[in-house]
C-alpha positions as CSV (number, residue, x, y, z in Angstrom):
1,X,149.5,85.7,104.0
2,X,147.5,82.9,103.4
3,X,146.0,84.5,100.2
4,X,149.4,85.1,98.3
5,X,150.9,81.0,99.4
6,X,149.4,79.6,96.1
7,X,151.1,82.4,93.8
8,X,154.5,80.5,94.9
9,X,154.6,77.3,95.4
10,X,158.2,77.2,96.7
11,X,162.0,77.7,95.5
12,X,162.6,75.7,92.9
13,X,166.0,74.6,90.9
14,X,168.1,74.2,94.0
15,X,167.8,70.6,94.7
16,X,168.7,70.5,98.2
17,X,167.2,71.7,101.2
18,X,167.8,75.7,101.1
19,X,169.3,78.1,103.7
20,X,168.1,81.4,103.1
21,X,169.5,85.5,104.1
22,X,166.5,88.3,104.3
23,X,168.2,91.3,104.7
24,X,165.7,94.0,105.7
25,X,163.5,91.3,107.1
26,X,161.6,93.8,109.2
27,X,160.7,95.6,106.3
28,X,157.4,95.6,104.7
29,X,159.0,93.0,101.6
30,X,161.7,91.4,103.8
31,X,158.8,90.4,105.9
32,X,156.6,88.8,103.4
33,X,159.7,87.3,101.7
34,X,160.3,86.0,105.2
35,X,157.1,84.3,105.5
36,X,156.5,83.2,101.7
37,X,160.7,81.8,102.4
38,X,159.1,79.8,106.0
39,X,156.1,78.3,104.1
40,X,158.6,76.3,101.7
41,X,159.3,72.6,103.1
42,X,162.0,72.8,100.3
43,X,163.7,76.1,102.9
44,X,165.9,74.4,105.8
45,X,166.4,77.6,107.6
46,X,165.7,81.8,107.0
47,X,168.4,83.6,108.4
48,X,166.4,86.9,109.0
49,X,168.7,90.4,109.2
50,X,167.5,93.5,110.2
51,X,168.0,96.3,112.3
52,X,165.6,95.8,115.1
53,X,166.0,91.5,114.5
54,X,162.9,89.9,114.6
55,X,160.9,87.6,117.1
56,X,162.4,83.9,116.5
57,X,160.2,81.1,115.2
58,X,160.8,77.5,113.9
59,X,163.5,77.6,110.8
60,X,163.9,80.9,111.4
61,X,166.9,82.2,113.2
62,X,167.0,86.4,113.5
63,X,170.4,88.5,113.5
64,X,171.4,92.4,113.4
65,X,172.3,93.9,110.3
66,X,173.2,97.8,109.9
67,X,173.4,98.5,106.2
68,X,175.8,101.7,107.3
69,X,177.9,99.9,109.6
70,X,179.6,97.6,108.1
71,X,181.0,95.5,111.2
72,X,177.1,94.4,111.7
73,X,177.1,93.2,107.9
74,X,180.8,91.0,108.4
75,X,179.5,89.8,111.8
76,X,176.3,88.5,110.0
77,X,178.2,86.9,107.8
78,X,180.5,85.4,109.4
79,X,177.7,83.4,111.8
80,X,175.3,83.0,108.4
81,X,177.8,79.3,107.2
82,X,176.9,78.3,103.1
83,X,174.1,80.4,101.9
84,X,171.9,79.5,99.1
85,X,169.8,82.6,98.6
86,X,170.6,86.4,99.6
87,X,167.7,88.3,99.4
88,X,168.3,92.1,100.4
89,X,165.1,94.3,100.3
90,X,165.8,97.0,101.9
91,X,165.6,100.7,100.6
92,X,165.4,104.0,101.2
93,X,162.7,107.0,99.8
94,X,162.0,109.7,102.6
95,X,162.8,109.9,105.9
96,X,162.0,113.3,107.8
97,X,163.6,115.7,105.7
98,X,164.7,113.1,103.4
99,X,162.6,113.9,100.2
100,X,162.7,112.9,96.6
101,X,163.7,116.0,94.7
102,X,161.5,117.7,92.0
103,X,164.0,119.7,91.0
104,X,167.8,120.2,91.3
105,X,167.2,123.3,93.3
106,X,166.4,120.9,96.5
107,X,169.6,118.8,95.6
108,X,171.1,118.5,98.8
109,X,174.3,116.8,99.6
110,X,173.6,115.3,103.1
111,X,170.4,113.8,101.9
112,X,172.0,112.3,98.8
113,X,174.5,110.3,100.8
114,X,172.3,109.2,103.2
115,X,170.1,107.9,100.1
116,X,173.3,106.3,98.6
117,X,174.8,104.5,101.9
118,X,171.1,102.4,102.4
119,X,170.2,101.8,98.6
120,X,173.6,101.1,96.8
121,X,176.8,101.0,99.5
122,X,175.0,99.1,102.1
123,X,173.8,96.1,99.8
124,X,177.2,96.6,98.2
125,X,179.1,95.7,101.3
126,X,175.8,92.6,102.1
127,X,177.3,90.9,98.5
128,X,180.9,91.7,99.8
129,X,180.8,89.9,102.3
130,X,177.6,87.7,101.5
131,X,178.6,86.7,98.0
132,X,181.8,83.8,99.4
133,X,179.4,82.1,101.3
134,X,177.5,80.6,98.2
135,X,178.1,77.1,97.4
136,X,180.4,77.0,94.4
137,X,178.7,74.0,93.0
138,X,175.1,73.9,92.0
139,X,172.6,76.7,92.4
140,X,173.3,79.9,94.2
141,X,171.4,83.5,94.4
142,X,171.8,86.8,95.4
143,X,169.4,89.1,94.7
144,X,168.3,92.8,95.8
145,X,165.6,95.3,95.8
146,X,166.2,98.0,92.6
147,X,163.8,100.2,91.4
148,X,162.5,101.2,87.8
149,X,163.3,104.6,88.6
150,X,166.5,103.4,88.6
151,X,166.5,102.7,85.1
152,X,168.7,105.2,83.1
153,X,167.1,104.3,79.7
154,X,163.8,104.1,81.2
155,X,163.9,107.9,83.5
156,X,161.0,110.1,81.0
157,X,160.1,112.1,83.7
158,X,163.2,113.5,85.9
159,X,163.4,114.1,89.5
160,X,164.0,111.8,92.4
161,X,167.6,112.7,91.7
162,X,168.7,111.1,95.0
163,X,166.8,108.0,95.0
164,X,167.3,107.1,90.7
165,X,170.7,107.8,91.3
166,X,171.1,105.2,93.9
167,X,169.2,102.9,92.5
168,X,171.5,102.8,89.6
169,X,174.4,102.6,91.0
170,X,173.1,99.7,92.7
171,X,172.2,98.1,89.7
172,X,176.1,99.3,88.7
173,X,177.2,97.1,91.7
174,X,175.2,94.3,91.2
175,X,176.0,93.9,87.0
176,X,179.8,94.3,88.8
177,X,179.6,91.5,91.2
178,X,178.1,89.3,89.2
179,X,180.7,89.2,86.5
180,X,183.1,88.5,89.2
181,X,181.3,85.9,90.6
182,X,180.8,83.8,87.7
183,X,184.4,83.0,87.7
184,X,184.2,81.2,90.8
185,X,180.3,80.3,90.8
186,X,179.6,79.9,87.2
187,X,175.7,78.9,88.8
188,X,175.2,81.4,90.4
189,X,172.6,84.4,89.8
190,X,172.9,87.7,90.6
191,X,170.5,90.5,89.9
192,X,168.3,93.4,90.8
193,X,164.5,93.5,91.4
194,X,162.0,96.0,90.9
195,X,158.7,95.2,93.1
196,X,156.3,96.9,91.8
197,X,154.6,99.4,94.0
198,X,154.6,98.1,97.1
199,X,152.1,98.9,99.6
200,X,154.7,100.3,102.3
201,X,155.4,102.8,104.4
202,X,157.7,103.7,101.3
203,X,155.5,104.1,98.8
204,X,152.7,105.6,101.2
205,X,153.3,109.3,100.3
206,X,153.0,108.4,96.7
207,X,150.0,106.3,96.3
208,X,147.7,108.8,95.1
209,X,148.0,108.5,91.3
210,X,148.6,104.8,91.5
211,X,145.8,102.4,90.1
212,X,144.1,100.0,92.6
213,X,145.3,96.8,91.1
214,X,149.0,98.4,90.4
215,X,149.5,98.5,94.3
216,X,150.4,95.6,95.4
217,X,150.1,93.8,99.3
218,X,153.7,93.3,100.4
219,X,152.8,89.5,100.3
220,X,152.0,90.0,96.2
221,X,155.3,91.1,95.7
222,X,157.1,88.8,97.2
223,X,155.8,86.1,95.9
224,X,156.3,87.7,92.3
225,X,159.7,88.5,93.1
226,X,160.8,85.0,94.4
227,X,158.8,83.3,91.1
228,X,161.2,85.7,88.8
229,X,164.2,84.0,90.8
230,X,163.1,80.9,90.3
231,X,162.6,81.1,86.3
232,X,166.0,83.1,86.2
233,X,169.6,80.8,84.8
234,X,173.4,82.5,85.1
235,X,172.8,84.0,81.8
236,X,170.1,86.4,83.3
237,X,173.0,86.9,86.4
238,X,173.4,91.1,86.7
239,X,170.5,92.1,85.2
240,X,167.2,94.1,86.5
241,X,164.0,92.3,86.6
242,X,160.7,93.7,87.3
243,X,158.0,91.7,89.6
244,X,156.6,90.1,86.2
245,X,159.6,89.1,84.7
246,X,160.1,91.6,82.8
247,X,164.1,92.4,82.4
248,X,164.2,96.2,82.5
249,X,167.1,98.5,80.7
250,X,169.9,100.1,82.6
């Protein structure tokens, strides 16, 4: 933790004392975005969301979320007050028989909707209900965990039907919402992020082929991602950014 601190100095562009959403924080990312968010003086408070919620500390205040129930998300919300930055970072690869495909053969439609409720319905329903509680002056972002897989123009290889699929519609629901909510927060940002490969139990089964200095520490990540938010305006709202910046095609 201490290593990655200098990579991100802090949140910057706000100009007030921020109050922060993790969604996922018990995740590998969320976590590390949870830490990087508590090491900011400029960060008043972390609301941190997650399934099994997390131990309390000093400016942090934990909470249940269930991305596939949505009563857990609208009670979050409706304790959370003005939000300045949503961060969701959860996702979905494998889980027991939950595989990415190789081929259509092992399409399967249970699977498929599983992998669609976490990775695109479940932060949809975060920014439904998440979204009205940025301030409608000043800065304001919402931001979630994509994937470059998720990339239409950018798929050269095929498979992970399941998993590219959801990622895309999530980027679909983000580039949505944010039009929308320029009308009434013309400040506002609202995009995707690809993390890299992330040194996670979701990215474990895959790791083989994967250069050493192209898997990153969770901590890494996170403090890439949260320096891409912080160079990001409202003309960069619904787009997907990679972990250096780079703005990837749907």
């Amino acid at each position: 933790m201490a290593d990655a601190l200098p990579s991100f100095p802090g949140l910057a562009g706000f100009g007030r004392p921020v109050r922060a959403v993790v969604v996922g924080a018990g995740g590998g990312i969320g976590s590390a975005v949870t830490r990087l968010l508590l090491a900011d003086p400029g960060v008043a408070e972390v609301l941190a969301l997650a399934r099994h919620p997390v131990e309390p500390a000093e400016r942090l205040r934990p909470g249940h979320l269930d991305l596939t129930d949505e009563a857990t998300i609208a009670a979050a919300a409706a304790g959370a007050g003005t939000v300045d930055l949503v961060f969701v970072a959860t996702g979905l690869l494998h889980a027991g028989p939950i595989q990415p495909e190789k081929s259509w053969r092992a399409l399967d439609p249970g699977a498929m909707a599983t992998l669609y409720q976490v990775n695109a319905i479940g932060p949809a329903l975060v920014a439904k209900h998440f979204l009205p509680l940025l301030p409608r002056r000043g800065r304001g972002v919402f931001a979630a965990v994509s994937a470059r897989v998720g990339s239409i123009a950018d798929n050269g290889l095929g498979g992970w039907y399941g998993y590219r699929a959801a990622k895309a519609a999530l980027n679909q629901l983000v580039r949505t919402a944010a039009i929308e909510l320029a009308r009434t927060r013309p400040e506002a940002v609202c995009v995707t992020l690809h993390p890299g490969t992330v040194d996670t139990g979701l990215s474990k089964p895959f790791q083989a082929g994967v250069a050493a200095d192209r898997l990153f520490p969770p901590e890494r990540s996170a403090a890439c991602l949260l320096a891409v938010l912080n160079g990001l305006t409202p003309a960069d709202s619904g787009g997907l950014f990679a972990w250096d910046g780079q703005r990837i095609p749907y």
